[in-house]
OpenMM code with the backbone's topology and positions (N, CA, C; nanometers):
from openmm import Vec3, app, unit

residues = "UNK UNK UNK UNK UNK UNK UNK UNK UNK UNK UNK UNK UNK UNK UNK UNK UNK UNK UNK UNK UNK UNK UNK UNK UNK UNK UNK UNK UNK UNK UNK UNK UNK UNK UNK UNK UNK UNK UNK UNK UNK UNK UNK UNK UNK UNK UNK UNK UNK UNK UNK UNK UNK UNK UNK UNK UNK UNK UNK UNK UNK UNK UNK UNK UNK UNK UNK UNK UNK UNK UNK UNK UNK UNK UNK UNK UNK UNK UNK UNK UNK UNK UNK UNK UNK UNK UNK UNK UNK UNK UNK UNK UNK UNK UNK UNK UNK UNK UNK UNK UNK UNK UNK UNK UNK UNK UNK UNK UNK UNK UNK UNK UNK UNK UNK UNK UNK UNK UNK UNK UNK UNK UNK UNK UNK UNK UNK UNK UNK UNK UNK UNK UNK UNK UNK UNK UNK UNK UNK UNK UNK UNK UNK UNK UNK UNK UNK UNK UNK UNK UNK UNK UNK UNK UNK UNK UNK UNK UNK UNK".split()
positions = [
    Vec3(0.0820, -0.1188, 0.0000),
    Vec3(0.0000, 0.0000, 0.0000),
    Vec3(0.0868, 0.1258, 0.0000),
    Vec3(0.1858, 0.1220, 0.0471),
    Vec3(0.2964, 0.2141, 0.0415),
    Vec3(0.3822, 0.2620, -0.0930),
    Vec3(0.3997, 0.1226, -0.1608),
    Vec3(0.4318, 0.2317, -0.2720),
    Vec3(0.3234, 0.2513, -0.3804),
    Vec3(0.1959, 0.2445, -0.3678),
    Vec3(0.0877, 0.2867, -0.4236),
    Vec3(0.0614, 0.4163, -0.3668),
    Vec3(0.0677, 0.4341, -0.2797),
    Vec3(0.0903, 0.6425, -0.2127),
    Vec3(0.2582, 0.7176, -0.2755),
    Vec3(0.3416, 0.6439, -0.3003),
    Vec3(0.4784, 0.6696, -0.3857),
    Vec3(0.4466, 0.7228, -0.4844),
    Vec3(0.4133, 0.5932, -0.5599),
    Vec3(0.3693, 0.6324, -0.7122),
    Vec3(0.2955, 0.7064, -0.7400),
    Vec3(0.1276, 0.7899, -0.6376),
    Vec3(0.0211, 0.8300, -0.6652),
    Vec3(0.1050, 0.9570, -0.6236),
    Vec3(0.1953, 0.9841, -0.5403),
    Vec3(0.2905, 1.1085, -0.5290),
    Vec3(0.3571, 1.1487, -0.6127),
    Vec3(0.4516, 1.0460, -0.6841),
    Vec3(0.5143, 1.0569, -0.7750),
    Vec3(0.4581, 1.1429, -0.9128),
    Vec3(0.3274, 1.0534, -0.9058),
    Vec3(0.2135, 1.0997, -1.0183),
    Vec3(0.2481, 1.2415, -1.0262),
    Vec3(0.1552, 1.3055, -0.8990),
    Vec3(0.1044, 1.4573, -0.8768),
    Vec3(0.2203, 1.5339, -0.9260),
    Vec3(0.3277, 1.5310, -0.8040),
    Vec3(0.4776, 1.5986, -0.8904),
    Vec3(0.4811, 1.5990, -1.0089),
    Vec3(0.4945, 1.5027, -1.0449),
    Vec3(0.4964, 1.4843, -1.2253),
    Vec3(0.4290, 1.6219, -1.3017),
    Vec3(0.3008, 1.5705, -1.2917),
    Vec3(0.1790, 1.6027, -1.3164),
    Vec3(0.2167, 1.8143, -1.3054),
    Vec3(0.2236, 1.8008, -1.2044),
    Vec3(0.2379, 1.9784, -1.1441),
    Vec3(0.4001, 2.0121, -1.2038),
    Vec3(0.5172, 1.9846, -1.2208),
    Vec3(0.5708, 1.9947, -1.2651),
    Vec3(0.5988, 2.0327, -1.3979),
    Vec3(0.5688, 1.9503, -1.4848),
    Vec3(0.5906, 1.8992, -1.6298),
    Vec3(0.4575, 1.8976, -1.7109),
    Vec3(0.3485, 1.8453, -1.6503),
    Vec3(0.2264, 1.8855, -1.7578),
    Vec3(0.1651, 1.9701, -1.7241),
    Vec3(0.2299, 2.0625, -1.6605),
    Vec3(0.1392, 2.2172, -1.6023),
    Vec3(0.1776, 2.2865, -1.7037),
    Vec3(0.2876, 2.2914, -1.8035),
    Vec3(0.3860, 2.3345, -1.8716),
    Vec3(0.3095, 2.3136, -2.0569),
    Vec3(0.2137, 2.2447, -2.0222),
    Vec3(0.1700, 2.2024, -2.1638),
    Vec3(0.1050, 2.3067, -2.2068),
    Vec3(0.1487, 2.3032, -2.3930),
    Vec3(0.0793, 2.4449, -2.4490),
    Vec3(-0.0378, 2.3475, -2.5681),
    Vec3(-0.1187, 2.4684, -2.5883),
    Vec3(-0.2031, 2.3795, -2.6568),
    Vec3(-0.1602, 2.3363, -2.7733),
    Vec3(-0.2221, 2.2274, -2.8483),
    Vec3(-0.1979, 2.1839, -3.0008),
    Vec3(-0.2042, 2.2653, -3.1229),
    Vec3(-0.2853, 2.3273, -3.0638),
    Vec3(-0.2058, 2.4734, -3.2158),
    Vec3(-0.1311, 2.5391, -3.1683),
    Vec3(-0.1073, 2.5845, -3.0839),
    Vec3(0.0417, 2.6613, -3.0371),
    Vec3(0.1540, 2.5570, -3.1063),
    Vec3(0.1172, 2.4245, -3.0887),
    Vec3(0.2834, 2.3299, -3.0769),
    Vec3(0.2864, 2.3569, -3.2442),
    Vec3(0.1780, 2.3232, -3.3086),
    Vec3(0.2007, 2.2567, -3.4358),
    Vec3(0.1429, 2.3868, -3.5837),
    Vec3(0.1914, 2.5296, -3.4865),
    Vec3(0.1520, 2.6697, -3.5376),
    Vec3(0.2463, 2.6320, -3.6895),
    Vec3(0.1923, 2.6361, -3.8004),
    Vec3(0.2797, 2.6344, -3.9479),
    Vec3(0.3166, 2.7623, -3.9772),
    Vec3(0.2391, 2.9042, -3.9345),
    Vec3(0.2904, 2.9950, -3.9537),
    Vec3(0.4400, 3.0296, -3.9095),
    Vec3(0.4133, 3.0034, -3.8094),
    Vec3(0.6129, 3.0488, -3.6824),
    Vec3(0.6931, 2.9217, -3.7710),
    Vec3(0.6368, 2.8527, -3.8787),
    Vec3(0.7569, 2.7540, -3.8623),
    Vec3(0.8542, 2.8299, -3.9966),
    Vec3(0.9835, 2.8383, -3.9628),
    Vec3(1.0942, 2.9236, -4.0223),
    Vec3(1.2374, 2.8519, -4.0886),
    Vec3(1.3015, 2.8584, -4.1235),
    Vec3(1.4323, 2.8174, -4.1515),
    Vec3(1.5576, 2.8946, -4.0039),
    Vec3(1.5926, 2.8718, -3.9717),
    Vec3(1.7001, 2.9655, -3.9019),
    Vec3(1.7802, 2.9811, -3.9963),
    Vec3(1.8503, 3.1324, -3.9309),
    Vec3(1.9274, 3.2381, -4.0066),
    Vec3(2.0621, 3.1951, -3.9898),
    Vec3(2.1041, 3.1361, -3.8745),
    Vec3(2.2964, 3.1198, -3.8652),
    Vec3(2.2322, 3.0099, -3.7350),
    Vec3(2.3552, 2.9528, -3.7158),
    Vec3(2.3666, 2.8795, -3.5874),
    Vec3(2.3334, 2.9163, -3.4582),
    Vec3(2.3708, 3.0607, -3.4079),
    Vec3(2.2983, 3.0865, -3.3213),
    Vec3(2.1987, 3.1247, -3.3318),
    Vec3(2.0754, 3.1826, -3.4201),
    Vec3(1.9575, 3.1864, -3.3730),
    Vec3(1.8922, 3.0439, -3.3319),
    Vec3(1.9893, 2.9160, -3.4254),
    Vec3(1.9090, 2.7743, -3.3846),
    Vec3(1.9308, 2.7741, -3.2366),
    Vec3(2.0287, 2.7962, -3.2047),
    Vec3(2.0612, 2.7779, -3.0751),
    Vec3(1.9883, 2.8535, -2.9559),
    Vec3(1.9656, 2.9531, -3.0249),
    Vec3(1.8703, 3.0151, -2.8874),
    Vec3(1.7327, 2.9659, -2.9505),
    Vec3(1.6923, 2.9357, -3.0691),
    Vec3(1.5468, 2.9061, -3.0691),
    Vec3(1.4773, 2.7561, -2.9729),
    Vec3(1.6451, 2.6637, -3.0148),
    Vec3(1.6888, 2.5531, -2.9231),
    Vec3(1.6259, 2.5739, -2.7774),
    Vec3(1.6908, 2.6592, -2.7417),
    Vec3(1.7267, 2.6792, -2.6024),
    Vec3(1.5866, 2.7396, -2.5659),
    Vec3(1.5221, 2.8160, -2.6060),
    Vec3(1.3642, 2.9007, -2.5791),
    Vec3(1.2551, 2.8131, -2.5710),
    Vec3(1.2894, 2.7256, -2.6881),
    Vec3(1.1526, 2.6288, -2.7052),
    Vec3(1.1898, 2.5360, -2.6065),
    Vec3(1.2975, 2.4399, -2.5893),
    Vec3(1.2830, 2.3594, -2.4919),
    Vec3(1.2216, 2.4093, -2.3790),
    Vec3(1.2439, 2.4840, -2.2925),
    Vec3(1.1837, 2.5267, -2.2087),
    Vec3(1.1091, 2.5718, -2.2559),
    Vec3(0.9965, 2.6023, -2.2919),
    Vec3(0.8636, 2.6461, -2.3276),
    Vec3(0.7590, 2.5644, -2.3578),
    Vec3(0.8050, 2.4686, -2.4376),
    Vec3(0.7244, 2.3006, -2.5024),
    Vec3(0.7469, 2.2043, -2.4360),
    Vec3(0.8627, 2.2057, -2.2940),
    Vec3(0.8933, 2.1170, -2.2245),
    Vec3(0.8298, 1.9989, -2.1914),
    Vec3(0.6983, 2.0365, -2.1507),
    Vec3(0.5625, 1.9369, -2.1073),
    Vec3(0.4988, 1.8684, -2.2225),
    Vec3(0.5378, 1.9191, -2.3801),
    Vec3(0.4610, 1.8603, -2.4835),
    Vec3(0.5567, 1.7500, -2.5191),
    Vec3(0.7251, 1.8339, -2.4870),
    Vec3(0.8041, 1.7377, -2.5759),
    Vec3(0.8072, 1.6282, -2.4577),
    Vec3(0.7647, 1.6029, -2.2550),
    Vec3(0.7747, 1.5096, -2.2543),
    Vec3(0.6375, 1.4214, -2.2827),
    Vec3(0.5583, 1.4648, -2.3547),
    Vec3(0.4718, 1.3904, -2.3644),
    Vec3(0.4628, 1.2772, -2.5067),
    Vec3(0.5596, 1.3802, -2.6004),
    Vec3(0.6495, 1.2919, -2.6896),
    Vec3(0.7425, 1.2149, -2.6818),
    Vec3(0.8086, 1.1912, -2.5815),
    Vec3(0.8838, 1.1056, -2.5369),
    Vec3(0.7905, 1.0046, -2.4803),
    Vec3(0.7130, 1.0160, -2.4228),
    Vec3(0.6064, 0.9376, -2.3056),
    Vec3(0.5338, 0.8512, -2.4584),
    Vec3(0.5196, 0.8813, -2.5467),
    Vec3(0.4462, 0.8175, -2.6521),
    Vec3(0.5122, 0.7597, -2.7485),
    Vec3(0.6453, 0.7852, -2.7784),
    Vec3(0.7477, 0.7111, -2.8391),
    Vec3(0.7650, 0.5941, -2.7399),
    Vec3(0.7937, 0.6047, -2.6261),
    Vec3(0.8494, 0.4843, -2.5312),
    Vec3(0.7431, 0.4116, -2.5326),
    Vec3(0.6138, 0.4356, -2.5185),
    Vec3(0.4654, 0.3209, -2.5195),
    Vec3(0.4498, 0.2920, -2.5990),
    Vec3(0.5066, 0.3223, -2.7913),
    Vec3(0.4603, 0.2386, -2.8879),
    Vec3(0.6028, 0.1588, -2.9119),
    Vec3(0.7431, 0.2213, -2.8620),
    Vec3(0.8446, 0.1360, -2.8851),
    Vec3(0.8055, -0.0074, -2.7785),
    Vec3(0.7884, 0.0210, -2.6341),
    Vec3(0.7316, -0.1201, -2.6153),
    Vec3(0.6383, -0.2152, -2.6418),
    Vec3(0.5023, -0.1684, -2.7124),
    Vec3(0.4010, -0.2220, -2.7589),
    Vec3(0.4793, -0.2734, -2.8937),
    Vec3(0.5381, -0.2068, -2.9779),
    Vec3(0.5839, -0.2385, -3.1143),
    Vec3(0.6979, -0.3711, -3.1353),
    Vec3(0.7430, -0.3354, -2.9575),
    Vec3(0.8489, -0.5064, -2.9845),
    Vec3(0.7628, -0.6179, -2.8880),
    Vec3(0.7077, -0.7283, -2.9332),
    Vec3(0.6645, -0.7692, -2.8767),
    Vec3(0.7581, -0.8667, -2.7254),
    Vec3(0.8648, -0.9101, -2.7857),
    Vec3(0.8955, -0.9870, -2.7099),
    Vec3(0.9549, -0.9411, -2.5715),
    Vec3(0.9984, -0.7983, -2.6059),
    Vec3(1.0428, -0.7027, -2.5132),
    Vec3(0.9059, -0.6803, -2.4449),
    Vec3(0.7745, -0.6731, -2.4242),
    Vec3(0.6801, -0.6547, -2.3320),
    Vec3(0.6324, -0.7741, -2.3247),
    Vec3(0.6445, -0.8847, -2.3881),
    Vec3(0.6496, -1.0014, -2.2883),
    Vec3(0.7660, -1.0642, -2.1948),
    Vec3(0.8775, -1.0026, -2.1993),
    Vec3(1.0042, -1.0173, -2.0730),
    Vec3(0.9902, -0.9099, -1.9932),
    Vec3(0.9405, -0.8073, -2.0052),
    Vec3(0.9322, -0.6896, -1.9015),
    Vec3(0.7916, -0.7226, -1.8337),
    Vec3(0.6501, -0.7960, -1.8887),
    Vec3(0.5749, -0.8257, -1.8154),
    Vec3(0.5929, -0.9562, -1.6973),
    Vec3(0.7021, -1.0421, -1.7901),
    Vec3(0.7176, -1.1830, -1.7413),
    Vec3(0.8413, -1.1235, -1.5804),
    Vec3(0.9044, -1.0614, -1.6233),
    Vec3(0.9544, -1.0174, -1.4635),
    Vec3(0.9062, -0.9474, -1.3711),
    Vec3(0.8384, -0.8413, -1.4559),
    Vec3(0.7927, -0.7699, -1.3192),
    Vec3(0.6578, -0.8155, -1.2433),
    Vec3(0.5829, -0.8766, -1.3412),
    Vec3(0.4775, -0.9599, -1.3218),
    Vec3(0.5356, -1.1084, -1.1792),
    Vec3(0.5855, -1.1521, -1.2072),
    Vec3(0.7382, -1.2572, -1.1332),
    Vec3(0.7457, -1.2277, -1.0287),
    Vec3(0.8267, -1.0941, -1.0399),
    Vec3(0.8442, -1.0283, -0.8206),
    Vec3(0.7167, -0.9742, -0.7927),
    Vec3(0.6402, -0.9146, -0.8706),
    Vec3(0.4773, -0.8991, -0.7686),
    Vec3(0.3910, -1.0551, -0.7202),
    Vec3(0.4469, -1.1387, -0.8211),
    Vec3(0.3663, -1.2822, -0.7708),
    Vec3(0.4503, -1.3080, -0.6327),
    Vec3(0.5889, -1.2952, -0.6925),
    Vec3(0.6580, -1.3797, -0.5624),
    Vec3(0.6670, -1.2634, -0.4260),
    Vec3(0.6467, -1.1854, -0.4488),
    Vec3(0.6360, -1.0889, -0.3230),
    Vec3(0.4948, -1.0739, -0.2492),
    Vec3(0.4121, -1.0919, -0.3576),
    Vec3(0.2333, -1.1641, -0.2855),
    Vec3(0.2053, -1.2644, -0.2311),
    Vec3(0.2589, -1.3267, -0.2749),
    Vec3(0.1860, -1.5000, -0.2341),
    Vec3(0.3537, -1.4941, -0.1747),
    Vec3(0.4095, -1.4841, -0.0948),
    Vec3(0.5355, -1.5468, -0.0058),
    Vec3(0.4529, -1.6487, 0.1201),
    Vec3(0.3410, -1.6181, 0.1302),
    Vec3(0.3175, -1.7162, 0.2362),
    Vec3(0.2432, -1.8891, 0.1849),
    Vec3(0.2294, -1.9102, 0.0230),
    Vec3(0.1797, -1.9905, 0.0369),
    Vec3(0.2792, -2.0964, -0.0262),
    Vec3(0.4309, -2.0581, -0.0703),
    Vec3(0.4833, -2.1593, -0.0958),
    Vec3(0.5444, -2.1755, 0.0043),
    Vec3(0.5960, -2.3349, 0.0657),
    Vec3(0.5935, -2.4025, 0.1605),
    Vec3(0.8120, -2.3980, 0.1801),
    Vec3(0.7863, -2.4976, 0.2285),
    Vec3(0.9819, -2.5606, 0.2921),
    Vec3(1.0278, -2.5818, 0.1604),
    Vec3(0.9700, -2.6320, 0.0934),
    Vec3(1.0633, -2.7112, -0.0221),
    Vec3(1.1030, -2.5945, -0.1487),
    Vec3(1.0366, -2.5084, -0.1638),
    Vec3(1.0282, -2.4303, -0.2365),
    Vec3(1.0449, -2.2419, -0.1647),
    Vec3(1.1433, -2.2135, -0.1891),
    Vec3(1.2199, -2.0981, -0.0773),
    Vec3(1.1754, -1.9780, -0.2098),
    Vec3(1.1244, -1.8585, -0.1320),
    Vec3(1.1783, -1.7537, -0.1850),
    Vec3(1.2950, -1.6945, -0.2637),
    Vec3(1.4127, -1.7477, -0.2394),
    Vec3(1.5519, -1.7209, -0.3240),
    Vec3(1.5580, -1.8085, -0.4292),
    Vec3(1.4949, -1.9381, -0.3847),
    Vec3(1.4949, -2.0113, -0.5346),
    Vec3(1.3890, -1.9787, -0.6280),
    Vec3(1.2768, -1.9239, -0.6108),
    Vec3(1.1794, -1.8336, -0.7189),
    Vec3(1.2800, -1.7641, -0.7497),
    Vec3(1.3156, -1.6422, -0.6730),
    Vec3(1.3828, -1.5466, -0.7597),
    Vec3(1.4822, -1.6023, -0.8501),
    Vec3(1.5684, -1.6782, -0.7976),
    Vec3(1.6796, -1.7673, -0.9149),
    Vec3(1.6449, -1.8258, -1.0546),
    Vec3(1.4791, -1.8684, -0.9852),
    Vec3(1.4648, -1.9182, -1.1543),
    Vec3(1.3646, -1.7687, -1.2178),
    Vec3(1.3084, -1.7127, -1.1632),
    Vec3(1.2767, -1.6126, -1.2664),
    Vec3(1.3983, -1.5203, -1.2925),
    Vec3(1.5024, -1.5187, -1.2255),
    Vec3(1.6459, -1.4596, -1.3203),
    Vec3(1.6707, -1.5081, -1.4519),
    Vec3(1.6817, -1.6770, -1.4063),
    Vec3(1.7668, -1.7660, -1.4738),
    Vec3(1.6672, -1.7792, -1.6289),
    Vec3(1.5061, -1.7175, -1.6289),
    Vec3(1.4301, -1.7244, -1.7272),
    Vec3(1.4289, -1.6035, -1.7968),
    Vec3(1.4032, -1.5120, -1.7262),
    Vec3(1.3829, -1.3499, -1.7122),
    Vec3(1.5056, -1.3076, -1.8283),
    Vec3(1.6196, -1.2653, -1.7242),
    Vec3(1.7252, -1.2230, -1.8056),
    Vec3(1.7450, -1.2830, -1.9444),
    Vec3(1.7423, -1.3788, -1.9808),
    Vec3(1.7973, -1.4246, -2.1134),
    Vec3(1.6875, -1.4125, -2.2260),
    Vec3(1.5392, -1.4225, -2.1679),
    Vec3(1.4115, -1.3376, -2.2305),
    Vec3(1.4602, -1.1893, -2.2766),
    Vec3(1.4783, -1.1069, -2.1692),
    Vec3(1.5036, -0.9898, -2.1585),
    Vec3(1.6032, -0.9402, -2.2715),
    Vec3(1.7203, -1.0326, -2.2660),
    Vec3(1.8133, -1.0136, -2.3450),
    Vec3(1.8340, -1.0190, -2.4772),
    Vec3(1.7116, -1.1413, -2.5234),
    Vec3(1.6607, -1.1676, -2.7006),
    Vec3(1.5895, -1.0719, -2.7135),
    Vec3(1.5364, -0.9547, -2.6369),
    Vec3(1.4528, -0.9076, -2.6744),
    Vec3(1.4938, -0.7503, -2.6885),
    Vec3(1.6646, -0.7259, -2.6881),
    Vec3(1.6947, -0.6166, -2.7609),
    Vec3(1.6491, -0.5172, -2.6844),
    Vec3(1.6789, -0.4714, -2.5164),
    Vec3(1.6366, -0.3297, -2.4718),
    Vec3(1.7100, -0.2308, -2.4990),
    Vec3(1.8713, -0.2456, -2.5523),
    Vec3(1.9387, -0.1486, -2.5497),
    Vec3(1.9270, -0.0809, -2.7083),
    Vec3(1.8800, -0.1687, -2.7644),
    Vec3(1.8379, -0.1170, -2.9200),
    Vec3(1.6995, -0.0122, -2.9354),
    Vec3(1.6347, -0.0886, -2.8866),
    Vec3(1.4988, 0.0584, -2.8144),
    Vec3(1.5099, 0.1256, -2.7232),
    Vec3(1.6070, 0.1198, -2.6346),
    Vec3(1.6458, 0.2416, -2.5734),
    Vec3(1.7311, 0.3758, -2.6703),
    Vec3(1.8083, 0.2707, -2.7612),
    Vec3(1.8781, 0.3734, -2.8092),
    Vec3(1.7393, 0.4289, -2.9619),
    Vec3(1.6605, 0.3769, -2.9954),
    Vec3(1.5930, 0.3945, -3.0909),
    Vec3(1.5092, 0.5151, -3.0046),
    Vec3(1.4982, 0.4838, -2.8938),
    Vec3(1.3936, 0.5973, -2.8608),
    Vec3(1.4628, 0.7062, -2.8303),
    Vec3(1.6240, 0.7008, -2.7858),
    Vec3(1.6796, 0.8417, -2.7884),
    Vec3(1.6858, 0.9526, -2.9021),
    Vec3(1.7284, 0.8046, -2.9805),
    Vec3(1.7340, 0.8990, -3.1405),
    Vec3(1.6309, 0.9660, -3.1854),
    Vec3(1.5178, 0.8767, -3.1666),
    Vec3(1.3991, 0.9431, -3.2682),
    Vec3(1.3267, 1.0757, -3.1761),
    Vec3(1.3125, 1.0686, -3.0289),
    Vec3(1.3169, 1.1402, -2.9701),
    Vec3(1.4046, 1.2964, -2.9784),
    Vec3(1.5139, 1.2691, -2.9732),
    Vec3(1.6134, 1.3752, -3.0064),
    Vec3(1.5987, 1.4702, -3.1302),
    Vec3(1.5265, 1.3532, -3.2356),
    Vec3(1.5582, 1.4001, -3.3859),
    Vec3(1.4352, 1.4785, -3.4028),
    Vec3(1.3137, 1.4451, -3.3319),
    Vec3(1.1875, 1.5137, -3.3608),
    Vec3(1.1997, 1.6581, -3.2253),
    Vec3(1.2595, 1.5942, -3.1479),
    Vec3(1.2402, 1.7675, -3.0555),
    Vec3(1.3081, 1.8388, -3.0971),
    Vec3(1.4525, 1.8589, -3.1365),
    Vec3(1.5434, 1.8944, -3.1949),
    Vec3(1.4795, 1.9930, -3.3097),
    Vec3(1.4479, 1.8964, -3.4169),
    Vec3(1.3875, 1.9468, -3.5160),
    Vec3(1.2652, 2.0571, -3.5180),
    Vec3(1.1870, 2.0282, -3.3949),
    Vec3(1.0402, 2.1028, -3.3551),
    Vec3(1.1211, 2.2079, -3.3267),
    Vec3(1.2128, 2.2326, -3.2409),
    Vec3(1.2965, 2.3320, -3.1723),
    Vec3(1.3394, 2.4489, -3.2623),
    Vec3(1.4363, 2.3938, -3.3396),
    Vec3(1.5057, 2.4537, -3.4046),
    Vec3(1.4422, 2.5434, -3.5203),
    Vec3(1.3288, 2.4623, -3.6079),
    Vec3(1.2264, 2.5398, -3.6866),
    Vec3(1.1173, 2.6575, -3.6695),
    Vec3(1.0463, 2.6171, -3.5177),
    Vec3(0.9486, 2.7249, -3.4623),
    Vec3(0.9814, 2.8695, -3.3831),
    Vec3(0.9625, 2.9618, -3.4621),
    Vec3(0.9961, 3.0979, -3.4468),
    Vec3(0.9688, 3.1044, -3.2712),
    Vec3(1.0414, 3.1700, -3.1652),
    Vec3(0.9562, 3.2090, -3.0480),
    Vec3(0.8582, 3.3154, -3.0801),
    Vec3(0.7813, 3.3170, -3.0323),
    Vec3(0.6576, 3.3786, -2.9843),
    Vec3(0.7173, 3.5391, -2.9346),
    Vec3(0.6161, 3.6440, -2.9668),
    Vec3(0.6584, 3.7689, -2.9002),
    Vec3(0.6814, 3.7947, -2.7526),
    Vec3(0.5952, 3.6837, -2.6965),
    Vec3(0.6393, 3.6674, -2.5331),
    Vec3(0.7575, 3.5845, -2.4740),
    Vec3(0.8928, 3.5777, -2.6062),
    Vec3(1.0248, 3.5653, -2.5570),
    Vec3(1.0968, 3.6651, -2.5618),
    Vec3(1.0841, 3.7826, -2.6251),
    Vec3(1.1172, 3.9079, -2.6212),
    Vec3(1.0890, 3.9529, -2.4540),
    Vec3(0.9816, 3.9494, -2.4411),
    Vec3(0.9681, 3.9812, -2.2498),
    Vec3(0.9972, 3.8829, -2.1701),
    Vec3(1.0357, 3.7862, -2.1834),
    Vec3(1.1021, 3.7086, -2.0777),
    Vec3(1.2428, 3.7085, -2.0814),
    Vec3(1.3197, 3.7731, -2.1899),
    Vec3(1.4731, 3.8397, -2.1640),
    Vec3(1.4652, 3.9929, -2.0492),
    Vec3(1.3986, 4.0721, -2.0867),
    Vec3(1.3623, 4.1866, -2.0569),
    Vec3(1.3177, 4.1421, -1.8840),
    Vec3(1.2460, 4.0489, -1.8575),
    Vec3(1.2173, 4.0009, -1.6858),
    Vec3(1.2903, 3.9388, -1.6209),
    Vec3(1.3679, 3.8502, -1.6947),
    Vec3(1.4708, 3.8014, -1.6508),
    Vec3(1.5987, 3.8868, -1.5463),
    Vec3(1.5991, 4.0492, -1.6839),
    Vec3(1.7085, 4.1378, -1.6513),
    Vec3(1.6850, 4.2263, -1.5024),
    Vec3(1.5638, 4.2067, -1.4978),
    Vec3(1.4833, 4.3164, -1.4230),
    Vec3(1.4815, 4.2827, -1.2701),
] * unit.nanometer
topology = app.Topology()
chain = topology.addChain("A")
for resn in residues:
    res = topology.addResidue(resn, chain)
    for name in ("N", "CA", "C"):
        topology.addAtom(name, app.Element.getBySymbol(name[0]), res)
């Protein structure tokens, strides 16, 4: 029950943090502001403006790349269900397997199954697939969309 008040904490933070931050869908996906940059540094500050500004959209693009990269490999969400699914069984029911059958030896064999599942199933390849494609689409959102006239006054408040 405890880390169900964690996580439901965890949530809120989240939540108040990062999707307080969300701008609406025509703001994100405005075609007018979308521009070429002029030299390297305007990418760089347009870089630098929009991340912080779209922060909450771009993690919500990340949050949706990572749920179809695991839905999209199957075998990778059947080894990530088959373990974690594994220690919630064996951490629930600890009282009904008996002498012969120990707690450390569950965990041994859902290692000894787990890991090598885990391992055909390529996490470091969708980890790195989701950095890239991640990177390549915020990056790109970043660098193209003009700021808004209300980055002109947030230099100006900053100074103040």
């Amino acid at each position: 029950m405890e880390a169900v008040i964690r996580v439901t904490d965890a949530l809120k933070s989240f939540r108040e943090t990062r999707l307080s931050t969300l701008r609406t869908p025509a703001e994100f996906f405005d075609i007018h502001r979308i521009s070429r940059p002029a030299d390297f540094n305007t990418a760089f500050s347009r870089l630098t403006y929009n991340t912080r500004y779209f922060s909450g959209n771009y993690t919500l693009i990340v949050a949706a790349l990572a749920v179809y990269s695991i839905i999209a490999s199957p075998l990778l969400l059947l080894s990530l269900v088959f373990l974690f699914g594994g220690f919630a069984a064996i951490n629930r029911f600890e009282d009904l397997y008996g002498q012969f059958v120990t707690q450390k030896s569950l965990y041994t064999g859902l290692f000894v199954i787990g890991i090598p599942l885990l391992w055909f199933s390529s996490p470091f390849m969708t980890l790195f697939w989701l950095i890239g494609a991640s990177a390549c689409l915020i990056l790109t959102h970043a660098c193209l969309i003009e700021p808004g006239v209300e980055s002109e006054y947030a230099n100006i408040e900053g100074a103040v």
